[in-house]
C-alpha positions as CSV (number, residue, x, y, z in Angstrom):
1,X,18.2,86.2,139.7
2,X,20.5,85.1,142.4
3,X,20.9,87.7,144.8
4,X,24.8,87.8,145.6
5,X,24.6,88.3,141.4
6,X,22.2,91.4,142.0
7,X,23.8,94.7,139.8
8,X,25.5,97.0,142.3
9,X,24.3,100.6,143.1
10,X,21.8,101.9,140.4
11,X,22.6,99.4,137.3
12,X,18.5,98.2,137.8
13,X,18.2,101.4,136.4
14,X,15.8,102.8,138.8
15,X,16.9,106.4,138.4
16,X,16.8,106.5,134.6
17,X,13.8,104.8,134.2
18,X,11.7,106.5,136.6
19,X,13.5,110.6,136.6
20,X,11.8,110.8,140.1
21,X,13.7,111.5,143.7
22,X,10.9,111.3,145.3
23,X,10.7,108.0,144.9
24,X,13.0,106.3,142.8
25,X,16.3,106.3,146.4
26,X,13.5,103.9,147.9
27,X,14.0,101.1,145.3
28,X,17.6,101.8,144.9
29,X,18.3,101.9,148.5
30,X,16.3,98.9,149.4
31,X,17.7,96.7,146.4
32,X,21.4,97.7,148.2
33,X,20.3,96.7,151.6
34,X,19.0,93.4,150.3
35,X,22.4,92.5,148.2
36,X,24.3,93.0,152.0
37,X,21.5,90.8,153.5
38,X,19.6,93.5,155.0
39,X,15.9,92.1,154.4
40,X,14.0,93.9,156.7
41,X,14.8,97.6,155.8
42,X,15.0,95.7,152.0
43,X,12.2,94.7,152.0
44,X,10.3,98.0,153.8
45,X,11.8,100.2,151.2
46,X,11.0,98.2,148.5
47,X,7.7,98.0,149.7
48,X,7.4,102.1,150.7
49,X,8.9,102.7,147.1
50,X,6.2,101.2,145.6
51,X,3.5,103.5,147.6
52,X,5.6,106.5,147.1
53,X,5.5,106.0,143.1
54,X,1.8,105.4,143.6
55,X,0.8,108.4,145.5
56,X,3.1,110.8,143.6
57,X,2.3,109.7,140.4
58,X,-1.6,110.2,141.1
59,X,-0.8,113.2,143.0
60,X,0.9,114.6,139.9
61,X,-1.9,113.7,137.3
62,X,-4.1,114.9,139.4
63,X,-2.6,118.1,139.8
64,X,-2.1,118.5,136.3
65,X,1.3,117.5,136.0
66,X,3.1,119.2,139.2
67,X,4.8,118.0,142.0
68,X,3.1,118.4,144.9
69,X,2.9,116.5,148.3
70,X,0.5,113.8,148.5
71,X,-2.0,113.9,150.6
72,X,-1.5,112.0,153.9
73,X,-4.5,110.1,153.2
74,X,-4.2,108.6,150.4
75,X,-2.2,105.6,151.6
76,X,-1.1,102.0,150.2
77,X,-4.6,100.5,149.9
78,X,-6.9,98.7,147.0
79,X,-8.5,101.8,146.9
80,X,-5.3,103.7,146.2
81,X,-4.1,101.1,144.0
82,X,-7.9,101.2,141.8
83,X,-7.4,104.9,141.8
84,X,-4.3,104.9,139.8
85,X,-5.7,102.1,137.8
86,X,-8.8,105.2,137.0
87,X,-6.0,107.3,135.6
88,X,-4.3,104.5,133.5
89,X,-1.6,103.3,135.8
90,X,0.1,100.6,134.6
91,X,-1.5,98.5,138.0
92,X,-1.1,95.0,136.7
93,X,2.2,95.1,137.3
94,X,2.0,95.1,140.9
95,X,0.5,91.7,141.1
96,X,2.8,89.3,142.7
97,X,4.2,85.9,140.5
98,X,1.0,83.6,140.6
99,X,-1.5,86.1,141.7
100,X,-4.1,85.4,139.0
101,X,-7.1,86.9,141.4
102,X,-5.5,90.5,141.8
103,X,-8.2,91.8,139.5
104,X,-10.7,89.9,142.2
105,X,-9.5,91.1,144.9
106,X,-9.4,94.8,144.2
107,X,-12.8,94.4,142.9
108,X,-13.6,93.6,146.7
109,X,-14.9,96.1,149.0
110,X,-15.7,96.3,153.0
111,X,-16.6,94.4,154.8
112,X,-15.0,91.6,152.7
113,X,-12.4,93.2,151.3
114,X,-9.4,91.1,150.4
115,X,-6.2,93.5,150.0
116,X,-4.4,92.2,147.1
117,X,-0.9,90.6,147.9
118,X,1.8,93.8,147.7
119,X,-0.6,96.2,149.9
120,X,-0.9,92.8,152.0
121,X,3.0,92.5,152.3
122,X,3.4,96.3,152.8
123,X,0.8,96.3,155.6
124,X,2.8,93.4,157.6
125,X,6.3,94.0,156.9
126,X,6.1,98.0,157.6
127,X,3.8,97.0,160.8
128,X,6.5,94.4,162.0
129,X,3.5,91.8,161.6
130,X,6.2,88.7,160.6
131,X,4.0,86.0,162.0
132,X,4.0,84.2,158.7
133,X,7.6,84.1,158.2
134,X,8.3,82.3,161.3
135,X,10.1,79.5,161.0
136,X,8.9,76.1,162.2
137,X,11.1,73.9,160.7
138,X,12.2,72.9,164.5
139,X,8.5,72.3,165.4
140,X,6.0,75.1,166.8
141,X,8.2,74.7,170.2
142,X,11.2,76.2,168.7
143,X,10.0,78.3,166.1
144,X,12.5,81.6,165.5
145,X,12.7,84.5,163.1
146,X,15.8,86.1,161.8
147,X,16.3,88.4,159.0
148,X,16.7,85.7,156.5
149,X,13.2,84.1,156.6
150,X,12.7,87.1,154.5
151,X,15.1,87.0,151.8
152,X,12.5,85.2,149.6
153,X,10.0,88.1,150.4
154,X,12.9,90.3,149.6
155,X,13.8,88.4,146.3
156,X,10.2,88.7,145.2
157,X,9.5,92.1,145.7
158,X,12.7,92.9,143.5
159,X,11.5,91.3,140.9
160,X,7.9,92.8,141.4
161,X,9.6,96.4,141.8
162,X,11.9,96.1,138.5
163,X,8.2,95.1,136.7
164,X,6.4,98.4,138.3
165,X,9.7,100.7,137.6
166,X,9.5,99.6,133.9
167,X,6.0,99.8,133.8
168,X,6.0,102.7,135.5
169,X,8.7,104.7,133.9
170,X,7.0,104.3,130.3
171,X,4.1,105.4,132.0
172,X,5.1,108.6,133.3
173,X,7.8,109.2,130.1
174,X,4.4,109.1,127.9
175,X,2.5,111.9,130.1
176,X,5.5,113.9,130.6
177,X,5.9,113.4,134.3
């Protein structure tokens, strides 16, 4: 989808889909700041919607069904991510376009762990590490960054959030969350 053709405000259907404040502004908000070219905060609230829905969701199953605060350490991790996938989360859609090893890498554990691709973008991009979207199309002497060299990132993880939200919404419509 082209992004100046993006729905405005909450016609994703964020809101409906997933009946959760907690979470559901995140996706909203960061697919608005990406249609007015805003790819960093896009992209980092695209990315923190996605752990938000993850820790409150197991939160709530595991506390039979109520909201309650997460706990502050359970963060975006494989191990959160298996976790949900224990309680029937609907993980696989998380896995980026062309990520045929996501089952692989969450199967990994320390020391040779390999985070799957979303925990790997959420780590960088809410850590400011932007290294790989550097461009060097000038040559390694005038390599830059500006906003833009994410709005790829930015386009992907819309698409990968409107997956989870759907997958996610059933989800939680099912078990009454």
């Amino acid at each position: 989808m082209d992004r100046l053709s993006y729905p405005q405000a909450d016609s994703l259907g964020f809101v409906p889909r997933l009946r959760a404040s907690e979470f559901h502004w995140f996706f909203v908000q960061g697919v608005r700041a990406v249609q007015n070219g805003l790819f960093i905060p896009g992209a980092s609230s695209l990315l923190n919607g996605i752990e938000a829905s993850l820790r409150f969701t197991v939160a709530q199953i595991s506390n039979g069904g109520r909201s309650e605060e997460p706990s502050a350490h359970k963060v975006f991790s494989n191990n959160l991510i298996n976790d949900a996938f224990h309680l029937g989360l609907p993980i696989q859609s998380l896995a980026f376009p062309n990520e045929n090893d996501f089952e692989t890498k969450l199967a990994t554990k320390k020391p040779n762990r390999v985070d799957v691709e979303i925990v790997r973008q959420r780590n960088n991009i809410c850590h400011g590490n932007i290294w790989e979207y550097v461009n060097e199309e000038l040559g390694s002497e005038n390599r830059f960054f500006t906003p833009d060299c994410l709005a790829g990132l930015a386009d992907t993880l819309i698409q990968v959030t409107n997956n989870w939200a759907e997958s996610l919404g059933q989800f939680r419509t099912k078990r009454g969350l």
